[in-house]
C-alpha positions in Angstrom: -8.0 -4.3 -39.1 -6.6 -2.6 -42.1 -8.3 0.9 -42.3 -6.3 2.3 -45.4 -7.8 3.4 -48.4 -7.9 1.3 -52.1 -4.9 4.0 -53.2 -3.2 3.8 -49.4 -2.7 0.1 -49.7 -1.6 0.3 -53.7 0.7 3.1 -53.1 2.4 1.7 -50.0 2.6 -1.7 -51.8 3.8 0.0 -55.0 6.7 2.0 -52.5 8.0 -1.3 -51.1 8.2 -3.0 -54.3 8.5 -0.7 -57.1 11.0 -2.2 -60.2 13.6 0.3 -60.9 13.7 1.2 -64.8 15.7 3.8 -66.7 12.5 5.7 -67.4 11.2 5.6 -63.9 14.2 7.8 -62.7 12.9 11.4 -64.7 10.2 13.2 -64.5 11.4 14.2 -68.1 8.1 14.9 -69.9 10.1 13.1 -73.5 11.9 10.4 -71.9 8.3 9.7 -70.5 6.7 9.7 -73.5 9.1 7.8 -75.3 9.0 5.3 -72.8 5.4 4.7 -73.2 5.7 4.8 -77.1 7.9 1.5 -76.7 5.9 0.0 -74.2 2.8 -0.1 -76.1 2.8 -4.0 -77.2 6.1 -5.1 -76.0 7.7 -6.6 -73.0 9.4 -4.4 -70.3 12.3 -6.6 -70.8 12.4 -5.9 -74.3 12.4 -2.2 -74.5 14.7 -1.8 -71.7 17.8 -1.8 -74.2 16.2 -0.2 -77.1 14.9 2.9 -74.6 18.6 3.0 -73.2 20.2 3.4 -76.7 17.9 5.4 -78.6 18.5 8.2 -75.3 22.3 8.0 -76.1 21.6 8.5 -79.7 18.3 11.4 -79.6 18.8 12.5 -76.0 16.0 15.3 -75.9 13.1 15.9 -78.4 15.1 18.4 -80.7 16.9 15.9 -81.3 14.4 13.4 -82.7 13.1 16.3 -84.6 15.6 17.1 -86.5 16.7 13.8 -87.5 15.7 12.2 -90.4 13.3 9.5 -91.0 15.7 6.9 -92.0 17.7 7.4 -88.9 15.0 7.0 -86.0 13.4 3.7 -88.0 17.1 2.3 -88.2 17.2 3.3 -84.5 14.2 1.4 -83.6 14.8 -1.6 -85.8 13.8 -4.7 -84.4 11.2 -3.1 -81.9 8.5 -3.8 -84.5 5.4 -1.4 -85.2 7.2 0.8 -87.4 4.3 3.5 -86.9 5.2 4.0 -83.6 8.6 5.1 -84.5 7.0 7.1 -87.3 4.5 8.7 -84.9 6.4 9.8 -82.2 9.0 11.7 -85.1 6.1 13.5 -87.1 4.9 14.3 -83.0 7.9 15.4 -82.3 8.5 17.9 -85.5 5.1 19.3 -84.6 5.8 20.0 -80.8 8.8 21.5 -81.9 7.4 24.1 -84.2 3.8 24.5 -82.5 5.1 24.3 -78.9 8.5 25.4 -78.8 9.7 22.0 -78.3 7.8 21.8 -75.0 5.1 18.9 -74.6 2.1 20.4 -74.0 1.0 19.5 -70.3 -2.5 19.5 -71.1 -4.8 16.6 -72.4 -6.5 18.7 -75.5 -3.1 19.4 -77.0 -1.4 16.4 -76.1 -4.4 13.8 -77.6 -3.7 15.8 -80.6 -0.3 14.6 -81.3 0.4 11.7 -84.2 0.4 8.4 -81.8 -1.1 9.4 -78.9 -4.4 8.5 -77.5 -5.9 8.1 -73.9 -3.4 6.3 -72.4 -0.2 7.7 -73.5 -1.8 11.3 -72.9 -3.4 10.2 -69.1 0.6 8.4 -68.3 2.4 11.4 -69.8 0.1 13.9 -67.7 0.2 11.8 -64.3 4.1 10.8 -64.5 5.5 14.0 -66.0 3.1 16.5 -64.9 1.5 15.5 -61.8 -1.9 15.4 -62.6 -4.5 13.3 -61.5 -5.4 11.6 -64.6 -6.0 7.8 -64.8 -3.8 5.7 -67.8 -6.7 3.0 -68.5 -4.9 -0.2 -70.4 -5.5 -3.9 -70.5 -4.2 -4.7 -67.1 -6.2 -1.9 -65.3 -9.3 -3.1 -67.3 -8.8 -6.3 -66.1 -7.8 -4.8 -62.0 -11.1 -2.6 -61.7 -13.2 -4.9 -63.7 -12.2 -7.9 -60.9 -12.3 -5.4 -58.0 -15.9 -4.4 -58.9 -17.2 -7.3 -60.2 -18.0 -5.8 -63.3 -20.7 -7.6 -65.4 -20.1 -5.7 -68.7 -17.2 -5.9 -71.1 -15.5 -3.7 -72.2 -15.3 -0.8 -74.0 -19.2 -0.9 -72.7 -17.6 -0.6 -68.8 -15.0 1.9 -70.3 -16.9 5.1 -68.4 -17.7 3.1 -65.4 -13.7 2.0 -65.1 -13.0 5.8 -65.5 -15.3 7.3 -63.1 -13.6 4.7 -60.4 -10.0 5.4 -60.7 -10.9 9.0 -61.1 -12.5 9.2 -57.8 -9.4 7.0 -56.5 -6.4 8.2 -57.5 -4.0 9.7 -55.4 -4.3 13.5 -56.6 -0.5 13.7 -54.8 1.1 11.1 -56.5 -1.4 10.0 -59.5 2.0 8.8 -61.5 2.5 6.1 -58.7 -0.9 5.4 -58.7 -0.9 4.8 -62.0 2.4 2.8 -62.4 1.5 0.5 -59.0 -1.9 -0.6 -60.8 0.6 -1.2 -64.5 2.9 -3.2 -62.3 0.0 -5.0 -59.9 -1.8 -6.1 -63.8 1.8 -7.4 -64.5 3.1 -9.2 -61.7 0.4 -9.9 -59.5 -3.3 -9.2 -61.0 -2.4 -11.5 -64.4 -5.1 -12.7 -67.0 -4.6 -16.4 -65.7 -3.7 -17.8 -62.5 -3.5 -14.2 -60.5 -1.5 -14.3 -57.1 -4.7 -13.2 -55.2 -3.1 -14.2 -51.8 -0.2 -11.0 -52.2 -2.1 -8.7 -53.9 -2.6 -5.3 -51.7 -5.9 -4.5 -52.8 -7.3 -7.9 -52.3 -9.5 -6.8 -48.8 -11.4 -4.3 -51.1 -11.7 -7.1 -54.2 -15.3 -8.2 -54.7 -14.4 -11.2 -57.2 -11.5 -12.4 -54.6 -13.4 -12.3 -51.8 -16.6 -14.4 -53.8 -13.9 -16.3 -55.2 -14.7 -15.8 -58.8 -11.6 -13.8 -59.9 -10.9 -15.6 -63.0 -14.3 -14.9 -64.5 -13.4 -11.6 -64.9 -13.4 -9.2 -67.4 -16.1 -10.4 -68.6 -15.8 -11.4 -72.2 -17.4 -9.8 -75.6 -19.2 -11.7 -77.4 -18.0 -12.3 -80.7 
C-alpha cells in the first residue's frame, strides 16, 4: 500500500521524469524570471530557442537594462505579446535602480514589478529563492480542481486552490513541487483525454477514482 504523501508521490514522480530545459539548470533569480516571461502563452517547444538566444545576447539583467527598446523587441520578434518584452525591460530598469540590480526575493516587491503578477512572483520565489509559495496557472487549476472534486469554477475556487497547495507543498523543495504539478498539467493531467492510469497522484484523486475526471473544472457560466 502506498503510504506517501500527495507531494511524496509528485516529487518522486517529478525526480524520475523531469524534462531537462536550459532554464531548469540555474537557480539564477533573471534567467528564472525570464523564463517564465516567455512561457506565459506559448509552447515549451517554442521558447526553447528564443530563451537560448536572447541569454547569449542580454546574459544578466544589467544587460537588458541598459539596452534599448528597439533592441530587446527586435530580440523577441516572432515570440508575439510584445508587452511582455516591454514589461520585463521597464522591470528590469527599475530593479536596477531601486534594487541594485538584485530581484527582490520577496512577494510585496516583486508583484510590484511591470509584468508580474501571482504566478510569475510565486514561480520566481519557489524556483529561485526557495520558498514555499504555490505558482497557481491553468494546468494546476485544472490538477487540484480534479483531485478535489471541486464544484465551483474558478476564480470563485481561487482561495480554496490556494489554501491546498499551500498546506501541500514541499517547504524543501517548493520549486519542484511546483514545476512536477506544471509538467503533470502538461503531459499527463491534460484538459481532454488525461492519462489517469500514469499519473502519480491518481490514489489521492477524488474525480479519478469516481471516474468523472473530465467533468472537471467545472465550467463558468457565461
Amino acid at each position: 500500500m502506498n503510504k506517501l504523501s500527495f507531494s511524496q508521490n509528485l516529487l518522486l514522480w517529478y525526480s524520475s521524469s523531469v524534462t531537462s530545459y536550459p532554464w531548469r539548470n540555474t537557480k539564477n533569480s533573471y534567467k528564472i524570471w525570464l523564463s517564465e516571461v516567455m512561457l506565459q502563452q506559448t509552447r515549451v517547444t517554442t521558447v526553447i530557442p528564443y530563451y537560448k538566444n536572447w541569454i547569449l545576447k542580454f546574459p544578466t539583467l544589467a544587460s537588458v537594462a541598459q539596452s534599448d527598446l528597439n533592441d530587446i523587441l527586435k530580440a523577441w520578434e516572432g515570440l508575439g505579446y510584445y508587452a511582455r518584452a516591454r514589461n520585463f525591460h521597464n522591470a528590469c530598469k527599475l530593479v536596477r535602480s531601486q534594487f541594485d540590480s538584485q530581484i527582490p526575493n520577496n512577494f510585496t516587491e516583486l508583484i510590484q514589478l511591470p509584468g508580474i503578477g501571482n504566478y510569475i512572483a510565486s514561480a520566481i520565489l519557489s524556483i529561485a529563492f526557495n520558498k514555499p509559495y504555490p505558482a497557481i496557472d491553468v494546468n494546476v487549476v485544472r490538477i487540484i480542481s480534479r483531485l478535489n472534486s471541486i464544484k465551483t469554477p474558478y476564480p470563485s475556487s481561487k482561495n480554496k486552490i490556494h489554501d491546498y497547495l499551500s498546506y501541500e507543498i514541499d517547504n524543501n523543495s517548493p520549486g519542484d513541487f511546483n514545476q512536477a504539478l506544471m509538467d503533470l498539467g502538461r503531459t499527463i493531467c491534460k484538459p481532454s483525454n488525461p492519462e489517469c492510469i500514469s499519473c502519480p497522484i491518481n490514489m489521492f484523486c477524488k474525480a479519478y477514482v469516481n471516474n468523472n475526471v473530465n467533468s472537471f473544472p467545472i465550467k463558468k457560466n457565461r
